[in-house]
VOPAGU-2260 file (C-alpha; in pm, 1 decimal, decimal comma):
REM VOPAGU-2260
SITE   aa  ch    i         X         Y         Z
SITE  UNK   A    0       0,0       0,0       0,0
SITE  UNK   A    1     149,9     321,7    -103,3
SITE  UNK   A    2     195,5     579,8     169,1
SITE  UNK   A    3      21,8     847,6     259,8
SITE  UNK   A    4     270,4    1073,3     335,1
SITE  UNK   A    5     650,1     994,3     311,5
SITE  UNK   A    6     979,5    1200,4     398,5
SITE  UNK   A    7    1311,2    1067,0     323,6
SITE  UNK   A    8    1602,7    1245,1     492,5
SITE  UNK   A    9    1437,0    1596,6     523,4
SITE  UNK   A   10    1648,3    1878,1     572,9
SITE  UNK   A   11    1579,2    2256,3     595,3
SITE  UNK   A   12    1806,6    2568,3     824,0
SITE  UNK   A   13    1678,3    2874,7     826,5
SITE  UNK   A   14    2092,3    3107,4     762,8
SITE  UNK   A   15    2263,1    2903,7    1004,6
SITE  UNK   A   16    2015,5    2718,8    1260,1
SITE  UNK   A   17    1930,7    2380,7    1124,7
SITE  UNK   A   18    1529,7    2345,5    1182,4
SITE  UNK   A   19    1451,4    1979,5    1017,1
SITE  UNK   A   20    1738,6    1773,3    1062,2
SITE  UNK   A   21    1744,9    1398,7     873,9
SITE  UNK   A   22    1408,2    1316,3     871,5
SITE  UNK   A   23    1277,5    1026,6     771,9
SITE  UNK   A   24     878,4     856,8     843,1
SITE  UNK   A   25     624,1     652,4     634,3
SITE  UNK   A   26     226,5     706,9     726,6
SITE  UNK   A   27      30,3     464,0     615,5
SITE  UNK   A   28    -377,2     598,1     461,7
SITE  UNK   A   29    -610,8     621,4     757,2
SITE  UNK   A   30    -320,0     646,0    1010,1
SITE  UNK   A   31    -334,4     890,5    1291,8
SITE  UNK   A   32       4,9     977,5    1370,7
SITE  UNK   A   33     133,1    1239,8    1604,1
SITE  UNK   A   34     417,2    1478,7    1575,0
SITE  UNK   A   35     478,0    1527,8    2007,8
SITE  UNK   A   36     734,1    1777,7    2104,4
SITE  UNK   A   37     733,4    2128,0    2259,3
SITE  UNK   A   38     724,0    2427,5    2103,9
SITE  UNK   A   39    1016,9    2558,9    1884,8
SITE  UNK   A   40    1111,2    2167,4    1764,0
SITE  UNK   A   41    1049,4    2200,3    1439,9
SITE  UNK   A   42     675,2    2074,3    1397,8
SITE  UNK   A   43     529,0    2390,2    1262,2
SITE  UNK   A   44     774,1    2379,7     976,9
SITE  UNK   A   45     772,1    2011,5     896,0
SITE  UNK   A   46     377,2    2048,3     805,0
SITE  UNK   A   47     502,5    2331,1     579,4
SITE  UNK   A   48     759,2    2160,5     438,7
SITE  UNK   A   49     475,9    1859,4     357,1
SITE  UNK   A   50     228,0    2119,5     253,0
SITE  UNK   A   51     439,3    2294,6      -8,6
SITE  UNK   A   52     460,3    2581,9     164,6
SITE  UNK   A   53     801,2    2553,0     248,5
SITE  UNK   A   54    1114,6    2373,0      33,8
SITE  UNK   A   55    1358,0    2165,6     190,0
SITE  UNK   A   56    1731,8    2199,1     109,6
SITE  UNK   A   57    1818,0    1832,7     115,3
SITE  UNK   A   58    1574,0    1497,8      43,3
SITE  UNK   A   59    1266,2    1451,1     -54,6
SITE  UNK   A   60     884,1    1417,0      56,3
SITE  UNK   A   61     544,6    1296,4     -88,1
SITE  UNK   A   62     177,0    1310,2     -40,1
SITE  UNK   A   63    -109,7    1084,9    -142,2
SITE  UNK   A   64     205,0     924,0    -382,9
SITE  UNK   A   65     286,0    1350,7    -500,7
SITE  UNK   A   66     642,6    1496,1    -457,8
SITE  UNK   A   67     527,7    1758,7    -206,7
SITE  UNK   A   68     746,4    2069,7    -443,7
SITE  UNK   A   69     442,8    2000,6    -711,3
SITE  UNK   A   70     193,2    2008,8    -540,2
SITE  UNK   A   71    -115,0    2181,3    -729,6
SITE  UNK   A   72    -480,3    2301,8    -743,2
SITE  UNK   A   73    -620,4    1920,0    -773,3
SITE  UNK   A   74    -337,6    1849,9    -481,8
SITE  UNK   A   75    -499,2    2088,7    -249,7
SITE  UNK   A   76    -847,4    1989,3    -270,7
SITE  UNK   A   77    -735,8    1644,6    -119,9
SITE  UNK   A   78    -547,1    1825,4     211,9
SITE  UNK   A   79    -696,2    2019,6     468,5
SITE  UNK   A   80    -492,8    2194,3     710,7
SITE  UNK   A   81    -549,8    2338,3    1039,3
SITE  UNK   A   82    -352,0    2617,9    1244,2
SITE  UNK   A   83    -348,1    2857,7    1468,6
SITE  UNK   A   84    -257,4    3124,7    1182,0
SITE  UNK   A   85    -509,0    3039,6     923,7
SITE  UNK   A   86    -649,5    3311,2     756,0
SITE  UNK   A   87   -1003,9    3409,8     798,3
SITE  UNK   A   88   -1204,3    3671,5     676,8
SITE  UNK   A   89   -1267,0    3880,0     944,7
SITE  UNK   A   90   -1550,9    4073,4     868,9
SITE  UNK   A   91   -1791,8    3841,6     753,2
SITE  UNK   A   92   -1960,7    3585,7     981,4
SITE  UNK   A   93   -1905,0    3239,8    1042,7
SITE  UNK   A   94   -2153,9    3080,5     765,0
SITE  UNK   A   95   -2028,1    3341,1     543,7
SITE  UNK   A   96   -1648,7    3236,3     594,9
SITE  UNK   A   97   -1753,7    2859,1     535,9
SITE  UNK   A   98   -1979,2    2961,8     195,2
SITE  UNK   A   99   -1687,7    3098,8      24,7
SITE  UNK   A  100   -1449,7    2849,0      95,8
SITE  UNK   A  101   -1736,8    2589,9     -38,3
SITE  UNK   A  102   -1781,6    2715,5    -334,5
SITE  UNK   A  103   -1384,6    2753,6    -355,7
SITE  UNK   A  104   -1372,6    2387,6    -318,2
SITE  UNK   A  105   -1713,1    2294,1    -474,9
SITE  UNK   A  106   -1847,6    2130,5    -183,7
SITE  UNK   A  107   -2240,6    2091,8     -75,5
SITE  UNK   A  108   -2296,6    2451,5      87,4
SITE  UNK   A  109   -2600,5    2158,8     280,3
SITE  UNK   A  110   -2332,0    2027,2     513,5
SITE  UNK   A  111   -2214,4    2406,6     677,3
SITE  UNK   A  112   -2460,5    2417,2     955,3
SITE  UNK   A  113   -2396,6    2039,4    1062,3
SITE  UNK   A  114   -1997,9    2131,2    1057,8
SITE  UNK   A  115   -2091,3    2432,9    1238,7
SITE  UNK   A  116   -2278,8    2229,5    1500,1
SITE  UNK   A  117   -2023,1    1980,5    1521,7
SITE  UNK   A  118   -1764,7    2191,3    1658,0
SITE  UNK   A  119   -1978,7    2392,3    1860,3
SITE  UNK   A  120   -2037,4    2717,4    1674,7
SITE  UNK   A  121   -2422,7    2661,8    1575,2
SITE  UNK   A  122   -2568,2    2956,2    1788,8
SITE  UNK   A  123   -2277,8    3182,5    1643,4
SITE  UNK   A  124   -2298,1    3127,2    1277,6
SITE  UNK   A  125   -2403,7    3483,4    1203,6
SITE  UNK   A  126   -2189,2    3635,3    1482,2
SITE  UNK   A  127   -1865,5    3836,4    1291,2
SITE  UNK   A  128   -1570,6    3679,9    1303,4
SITE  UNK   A  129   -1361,5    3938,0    1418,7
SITE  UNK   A  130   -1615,3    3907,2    1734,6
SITE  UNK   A  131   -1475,3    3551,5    1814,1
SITE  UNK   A  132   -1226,7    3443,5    2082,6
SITE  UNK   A  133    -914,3    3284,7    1984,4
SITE  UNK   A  134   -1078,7    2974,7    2089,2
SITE  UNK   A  135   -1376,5    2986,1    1858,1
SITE  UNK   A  136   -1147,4    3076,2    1523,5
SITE  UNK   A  137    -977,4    2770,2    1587,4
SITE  UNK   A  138   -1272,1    2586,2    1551,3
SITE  UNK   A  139   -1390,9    2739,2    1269,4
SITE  UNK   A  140   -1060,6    2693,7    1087,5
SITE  UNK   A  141   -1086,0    2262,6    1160,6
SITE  UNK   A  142   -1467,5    2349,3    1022,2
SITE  UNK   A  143   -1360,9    2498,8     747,7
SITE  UNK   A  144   -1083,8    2220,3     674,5
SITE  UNK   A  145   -1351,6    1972,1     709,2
SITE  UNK   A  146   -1580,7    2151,1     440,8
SITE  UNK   A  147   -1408,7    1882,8     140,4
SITE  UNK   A  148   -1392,6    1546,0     326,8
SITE  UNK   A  149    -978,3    1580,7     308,3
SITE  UNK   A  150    -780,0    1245,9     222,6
SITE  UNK   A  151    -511,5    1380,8     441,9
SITE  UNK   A  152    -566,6    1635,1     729,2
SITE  UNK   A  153    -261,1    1813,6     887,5
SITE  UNK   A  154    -347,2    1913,9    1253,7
SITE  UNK   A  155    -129,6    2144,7    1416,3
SITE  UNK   A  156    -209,2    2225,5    1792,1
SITE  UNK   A  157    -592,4    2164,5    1726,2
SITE  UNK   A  158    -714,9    2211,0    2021,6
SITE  UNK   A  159    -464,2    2476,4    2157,1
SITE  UNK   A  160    -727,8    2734,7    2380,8
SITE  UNK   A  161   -1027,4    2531,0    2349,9
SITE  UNK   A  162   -1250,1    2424,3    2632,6
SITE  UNK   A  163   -1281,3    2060,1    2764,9
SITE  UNK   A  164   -1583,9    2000,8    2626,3
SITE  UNK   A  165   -1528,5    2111,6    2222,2
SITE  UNK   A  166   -1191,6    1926,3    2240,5
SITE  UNK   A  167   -1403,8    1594,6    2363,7
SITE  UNK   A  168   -1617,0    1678,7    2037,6
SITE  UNK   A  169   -1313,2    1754,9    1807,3
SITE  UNK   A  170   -1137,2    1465,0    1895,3
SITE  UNK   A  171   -1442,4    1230,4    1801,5
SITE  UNK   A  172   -1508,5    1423,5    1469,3
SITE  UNK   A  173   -1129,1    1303,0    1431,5
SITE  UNK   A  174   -1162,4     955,2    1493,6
SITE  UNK   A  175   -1515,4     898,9    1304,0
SITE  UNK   A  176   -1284,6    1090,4    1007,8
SITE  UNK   A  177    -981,5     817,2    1056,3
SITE  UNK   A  178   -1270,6     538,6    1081,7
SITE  UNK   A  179   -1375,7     694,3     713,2
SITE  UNK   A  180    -994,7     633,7     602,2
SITE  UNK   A  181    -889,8     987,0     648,0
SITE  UNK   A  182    -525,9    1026,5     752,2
SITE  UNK   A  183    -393,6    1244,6    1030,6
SITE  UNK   A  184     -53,5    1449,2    1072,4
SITE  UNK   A  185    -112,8    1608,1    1452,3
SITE  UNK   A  186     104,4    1812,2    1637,1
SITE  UNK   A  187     114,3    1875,9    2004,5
SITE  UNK   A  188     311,2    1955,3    2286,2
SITE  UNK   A  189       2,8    1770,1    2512,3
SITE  UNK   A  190     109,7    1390,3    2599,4
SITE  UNK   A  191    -282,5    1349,0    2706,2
SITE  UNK   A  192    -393,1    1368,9    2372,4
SITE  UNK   A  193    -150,5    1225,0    2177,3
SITE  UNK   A  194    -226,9     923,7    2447,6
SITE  UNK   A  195    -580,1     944,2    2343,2
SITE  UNK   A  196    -585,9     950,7    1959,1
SITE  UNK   A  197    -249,5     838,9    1792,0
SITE  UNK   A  198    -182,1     530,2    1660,3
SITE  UNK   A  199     161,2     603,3    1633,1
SITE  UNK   A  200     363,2     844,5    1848,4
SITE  UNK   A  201     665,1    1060,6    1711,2
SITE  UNK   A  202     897,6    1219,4    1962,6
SITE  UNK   A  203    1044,6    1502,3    1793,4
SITE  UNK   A  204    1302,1    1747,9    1915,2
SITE  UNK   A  205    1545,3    2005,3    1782,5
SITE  UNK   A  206    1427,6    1864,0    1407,9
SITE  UNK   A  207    1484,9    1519,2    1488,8
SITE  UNK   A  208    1248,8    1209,1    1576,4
SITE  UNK   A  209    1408,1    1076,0    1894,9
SITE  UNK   A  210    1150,8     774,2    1870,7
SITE  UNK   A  211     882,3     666,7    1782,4
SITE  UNK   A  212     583,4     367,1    1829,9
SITE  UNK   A  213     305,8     305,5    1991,6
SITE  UNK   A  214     209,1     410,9    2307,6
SITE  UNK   A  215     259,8     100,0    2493,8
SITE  UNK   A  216     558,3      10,3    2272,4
SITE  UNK   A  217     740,1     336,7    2422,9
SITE  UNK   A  218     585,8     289,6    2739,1
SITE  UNK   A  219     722,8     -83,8    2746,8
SITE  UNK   A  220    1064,6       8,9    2661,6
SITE  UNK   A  221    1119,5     277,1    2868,2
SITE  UNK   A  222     980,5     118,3    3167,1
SITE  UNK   A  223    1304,5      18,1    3323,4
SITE  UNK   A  224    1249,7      57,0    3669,3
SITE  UNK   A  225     936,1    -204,2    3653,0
SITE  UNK   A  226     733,5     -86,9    3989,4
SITE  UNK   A  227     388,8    -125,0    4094,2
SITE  UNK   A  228     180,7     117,9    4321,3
SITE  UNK   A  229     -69,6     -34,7    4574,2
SITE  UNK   A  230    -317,0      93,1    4743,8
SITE  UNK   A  231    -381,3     -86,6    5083,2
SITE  UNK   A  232    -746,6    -130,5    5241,3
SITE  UNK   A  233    -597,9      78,8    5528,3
SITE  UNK   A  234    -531,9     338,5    5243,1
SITE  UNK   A  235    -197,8     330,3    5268,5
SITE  UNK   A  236      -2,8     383,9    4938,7
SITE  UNK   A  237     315,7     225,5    4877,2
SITE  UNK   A  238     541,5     174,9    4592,8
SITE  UNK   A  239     746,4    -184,5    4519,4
SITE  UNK   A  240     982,0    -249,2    4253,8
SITE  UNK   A  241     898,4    -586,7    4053,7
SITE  UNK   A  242    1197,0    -793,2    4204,1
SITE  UNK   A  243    1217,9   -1178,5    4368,9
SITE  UNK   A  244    1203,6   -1016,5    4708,2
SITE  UNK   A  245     909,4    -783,6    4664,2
SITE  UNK   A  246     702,8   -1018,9    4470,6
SITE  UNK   A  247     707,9   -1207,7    4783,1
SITE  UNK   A  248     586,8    -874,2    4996,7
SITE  UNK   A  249     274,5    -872,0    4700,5
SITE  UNK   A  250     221,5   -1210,2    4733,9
SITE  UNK   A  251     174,1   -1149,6    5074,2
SITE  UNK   A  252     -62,3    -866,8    5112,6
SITE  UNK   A  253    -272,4   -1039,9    4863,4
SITE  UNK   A  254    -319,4   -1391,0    5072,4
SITE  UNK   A  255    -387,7   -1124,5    5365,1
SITE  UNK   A  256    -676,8    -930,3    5187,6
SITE  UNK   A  257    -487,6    -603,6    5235,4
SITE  UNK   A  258    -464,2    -497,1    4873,8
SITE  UNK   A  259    -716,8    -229,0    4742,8
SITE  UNK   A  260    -570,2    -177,5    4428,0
SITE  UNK   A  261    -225,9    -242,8    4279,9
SITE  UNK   A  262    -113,3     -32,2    3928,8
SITE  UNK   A  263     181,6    -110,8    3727,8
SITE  UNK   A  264     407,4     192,0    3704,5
SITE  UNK   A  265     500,6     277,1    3352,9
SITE  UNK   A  266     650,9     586,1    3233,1
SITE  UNK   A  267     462,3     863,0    3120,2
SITE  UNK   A  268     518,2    1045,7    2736,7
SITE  UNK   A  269     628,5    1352,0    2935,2
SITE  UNK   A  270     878,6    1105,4    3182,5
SITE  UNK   A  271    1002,5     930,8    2843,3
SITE  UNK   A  272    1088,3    1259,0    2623,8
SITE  UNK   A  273    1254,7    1458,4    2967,4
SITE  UNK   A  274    1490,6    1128,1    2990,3
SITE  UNK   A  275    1528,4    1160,7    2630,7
SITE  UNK   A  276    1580,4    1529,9    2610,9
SITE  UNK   A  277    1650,2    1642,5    2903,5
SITE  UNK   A  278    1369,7    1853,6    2863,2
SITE  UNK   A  279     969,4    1853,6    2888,8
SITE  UNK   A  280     745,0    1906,1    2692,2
SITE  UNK   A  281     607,2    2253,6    2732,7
């Protein structure tokens, strides 16, 4: 199955300061992969790099089986793209925004007031734009990306500002769109929902991928200190390391009825990339 998207060593420096640096990935269509690093690493630029937006000075890059330095019109109407800097028009309402862009990308002007709905901008569809928070744009802009049913949708900090309850919504609109085959490129600095949606996880830093896998393949092997936390019935908490002499200890507590709960201990996204880095996340 040809990939989705594909870089092979990826290079770009802006003068002197190397921004992308050797980077290589394949995403499979309908994966959800995401980019997870803090800010400044070089995730803004690698979307622009795969977007055309950007060149790189060294290797090469494709999308939907395109070299991404030729991409055109036709290319375009098979990517959305959502950040924090997308332009809007300003003086025109939220309907209005989404009616030009639909007839820009000759989609059913029918399915505006469902996106509208979706991510939670129904009761201010006629409300001016320049009117909205920061909060709101950003969910018009992942409305407005939505408008053409994109084969490939490039995510970065979606849900950056947004309330708990609109990023529970966006984040189901994204997985009932990766159900439907679409495949994501998400960026984020937040380890909670990278958790939550990715099927693969990319730990990027300085323009480099550190690692990358699954959540529980990174959480597997970067569990080396193997512990378990128990809760006793006294509520007591305590913390064991999984060794001949504490498994004995477990064993224990268990034949006594004094265990409550027991959890194994594995590292966290923002544990593995700080022993990584050196640094978190934020």
């Amino acid at each position: 199955m040809e990939a989705a998207i594909k870089m092979n060593n990826m290079f770009k420096s802006f003068g002197t300061k190397k921004v992308i640096n050797d980077v290589s990935i394949s995403i499979a269509p309908g994966e959800l992969i995401g980019f997870l690093g803090p800010s400044g690493a070089g995730k803004t630029t690698t979307i622009k790099l795969l977007t055309g937006q950007l060149r790189q000075d060294m290797g090469t890059a494709t999308i939907l089986g395109r070299d991404t330095t030729t991409l055109n019109h036709e290319s375009y109407r098979q990517i959305g793209i959502v950040s924090d800097n997308s332009g809007l028009y300003e003086n025109l309402n939220a309907y209005d925004n989404l009616l030009i862009f639909s007839r820009i990308l000759m989609t059913d002007k029918q399915k505006i007031t469902g996106l509208l709905e979706r991510v939670g901008l129904k009761d201010d569809m006629k409300k001016m734009v320049k009117k909205f928070s920061r909060g709101m744009k950003q969910r018009l802009v992942l409305a407005r990306a939505l408008l053409h049913n994109p084969k490939v949708l490039f995510l970065d900090e979606p849900t950056s500002g947004l309330d708990p309850g609109t990023t529970i919504e966006i984040h189901k609109l994204m997985l009932e769109m990766k159900e439907g085959g679409t495949t994501f490129f998400l960026t984020t600095h937040d380890m909670t929902e990278a958790s939550k949606l990715c099927d693969r996880i990319v730990l990027f830093n300085e323009g480099k991928i550190i690692d990358m896998g699954t959540l529980d393949e990174l959480s597997v092997k970067y569990n080396t200190e193997k512990r378990v936390k128990i809760l006793l019935t006294s509520n007591e908490t305590i913390e064991l390391g999984l060794d001949p002499e504490n498994s004995t200890k477990i064993s224990d507590l268990i034949t006594q009825d004094r265990i409550a709960t027991i959890h194994s201990q594995e590292p966290t996204l923002e544990t593995i990339f700080l022993k990584l880095t050196g640094r978190g996340l934020q």
